[in-house]
N, C-alpha and C positions, 0 to 999 in steps of 0.2 A: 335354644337360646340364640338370640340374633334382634337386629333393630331392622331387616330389610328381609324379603323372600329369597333374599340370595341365601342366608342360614341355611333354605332348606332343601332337603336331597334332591337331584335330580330323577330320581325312582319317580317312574309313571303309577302315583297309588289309583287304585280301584275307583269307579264310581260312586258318589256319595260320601267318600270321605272328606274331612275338613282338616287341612294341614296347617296350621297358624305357628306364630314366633312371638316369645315375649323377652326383653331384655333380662330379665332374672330370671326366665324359669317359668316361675312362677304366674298363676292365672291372673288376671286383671278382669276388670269391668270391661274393657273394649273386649278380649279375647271372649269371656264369655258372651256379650252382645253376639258377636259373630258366631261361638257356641252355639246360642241360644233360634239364629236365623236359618244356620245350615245346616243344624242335629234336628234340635228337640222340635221345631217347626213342623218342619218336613214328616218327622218319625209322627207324631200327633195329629196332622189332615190324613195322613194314610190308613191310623187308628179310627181315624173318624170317619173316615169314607167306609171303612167295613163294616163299621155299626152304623152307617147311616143315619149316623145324628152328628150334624154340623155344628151343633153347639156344645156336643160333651165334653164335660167337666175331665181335665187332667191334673195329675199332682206330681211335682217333681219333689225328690229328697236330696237336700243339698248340704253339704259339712257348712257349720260355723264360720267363715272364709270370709272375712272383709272385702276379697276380689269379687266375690258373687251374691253378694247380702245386701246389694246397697239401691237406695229407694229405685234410682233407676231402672233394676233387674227386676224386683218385686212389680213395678210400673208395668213396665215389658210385658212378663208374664200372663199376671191378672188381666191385660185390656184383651189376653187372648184365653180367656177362661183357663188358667194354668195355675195352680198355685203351689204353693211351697213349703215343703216343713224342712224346717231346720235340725237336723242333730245337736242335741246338747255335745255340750266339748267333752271332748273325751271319751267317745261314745260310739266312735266309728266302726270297733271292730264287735261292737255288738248290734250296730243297727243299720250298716248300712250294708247292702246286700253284696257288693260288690269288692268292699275289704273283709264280708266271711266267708264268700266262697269261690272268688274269680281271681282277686291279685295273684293269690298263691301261685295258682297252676299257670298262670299269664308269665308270671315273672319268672319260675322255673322250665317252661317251654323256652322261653327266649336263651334261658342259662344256655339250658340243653343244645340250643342251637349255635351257640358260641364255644363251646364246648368241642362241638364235633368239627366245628369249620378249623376252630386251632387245630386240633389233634390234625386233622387232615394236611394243616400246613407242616407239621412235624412231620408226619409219614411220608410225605410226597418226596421233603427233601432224604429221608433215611433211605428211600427206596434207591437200591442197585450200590449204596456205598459200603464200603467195607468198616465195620463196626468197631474196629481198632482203632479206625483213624477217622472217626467221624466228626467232621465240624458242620453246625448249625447256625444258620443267617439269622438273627433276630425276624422273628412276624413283626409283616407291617401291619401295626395297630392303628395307624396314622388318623386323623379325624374322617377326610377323603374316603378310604377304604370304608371307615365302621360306620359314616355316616347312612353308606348306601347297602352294606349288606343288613345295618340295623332296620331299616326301613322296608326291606326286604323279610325280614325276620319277623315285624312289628305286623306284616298284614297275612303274614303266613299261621302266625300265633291266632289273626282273628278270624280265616277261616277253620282253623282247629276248635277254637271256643264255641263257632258258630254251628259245628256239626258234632258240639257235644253238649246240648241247651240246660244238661241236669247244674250244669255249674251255677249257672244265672240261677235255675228254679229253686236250687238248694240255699241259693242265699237266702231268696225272697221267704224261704220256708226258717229257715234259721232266727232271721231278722225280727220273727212273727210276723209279718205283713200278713201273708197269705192267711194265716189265722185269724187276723182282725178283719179282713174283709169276704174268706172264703170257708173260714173255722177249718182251715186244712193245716195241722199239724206235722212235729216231726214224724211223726212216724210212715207219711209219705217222701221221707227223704228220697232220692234215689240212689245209686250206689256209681260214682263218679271213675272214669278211667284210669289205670294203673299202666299208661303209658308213656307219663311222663316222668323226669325226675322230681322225689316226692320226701322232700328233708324237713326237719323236724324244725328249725327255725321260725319265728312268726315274723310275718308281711305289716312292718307297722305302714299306714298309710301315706301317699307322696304328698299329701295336702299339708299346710301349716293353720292348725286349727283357733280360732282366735276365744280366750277364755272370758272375755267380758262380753 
């Protein structure tokens, strides 16, 4: 959240990432635009250089969102053979691949990762003090601090997701995609890692879905 690049972390991210700022939050039409030049661009000539067809047809699935729905983005898209289907509202955690099989374990690695850096500030300070008379400094949670280990945490999370791909395929397989265009069903699910923390709450999704 921020109106300038100063919002955001001084953390050197990886190659290819795209780090943007919107004053609420929230996606907009410009932030997607830039979305749309520095992801889905890029990720799609690369697609198309390996199939060596220049011209093939891609399809993005995109939630209900007034920020990303508007004639402009669909414009976009389409002059670049891209097109779009939209999620009916209310519909995310069954169609879209990505809120059934990646928030979860995205947003509990990250837990996990917060989890252990606290703990660690607790043990640091207990260590060598006598447990009778022990006093503890509050953790600096401060924005400074969590700005830069969250960003830290946020690309350690994606090479975790990236060197365990069954997460993305099992959506795509959940979703029915893979069914509608490869008739490959559940039952090539694949059996996902038990290395993260893994709690019985549901991941509703970060989007604000729009019902009309």
């Amino acid at each position: 959240k921020g109106k300038t690049s100063r919002c955001h972390p001084k953390f050197q991210f990886p190659l290819g990432w795209h780090v943007t700022h919107a004053p609420k939050h929230w996606s907009t039409e410009q932030t997607m635009v830039q979305y749309i030049h520095n992801i889905i661009f890029p990720y799609v000539e690369n697609v198309r250089e390996q199939k060596q067809d220049d011209s093939a047809s891609a399809l993005v699935i995109m939630y209900n969102f007034k920020g990303q729905v508007t004639d402009g983005i669909h414009t976009l898209l389409e002059e670049n053979n891209i097109f779009v289907a939209l999620l009916p509202p209310n519909t995310t955690d069954l169609l879209q691949p990505l809120d059934i099989a990646v928030n979860k374990p995205a947003k509990s690695y990250l837990r996990q990762q917060f989890q252990d850096w606290y703990s660690k500030q607790i043990s640091d300070q207990l260590e060598g003090q006598d447990m009778a008379n022990v006093v503890l400094e509050p953790v600096d949670l401060s924005l400074p601090i969590m700005k830069e280990l969250g960003a830290k945490w946020l690309t350690d999370m994606a090479e975790y997701l990236s060197a365990n791909p069954q997460f993305m395929v099992n959506g795509f397989i959940r979703s029915g995609i893979t069914h509608a265009l490869d008739h490959i069903d559940e039952n090539n699910i694949a059996e996902s890692p038990t290395s993260i923390t893994d709690d019985d709450d549901d991941e509703d999704s970060d989007y604000q879905e729009d019902s009309d």
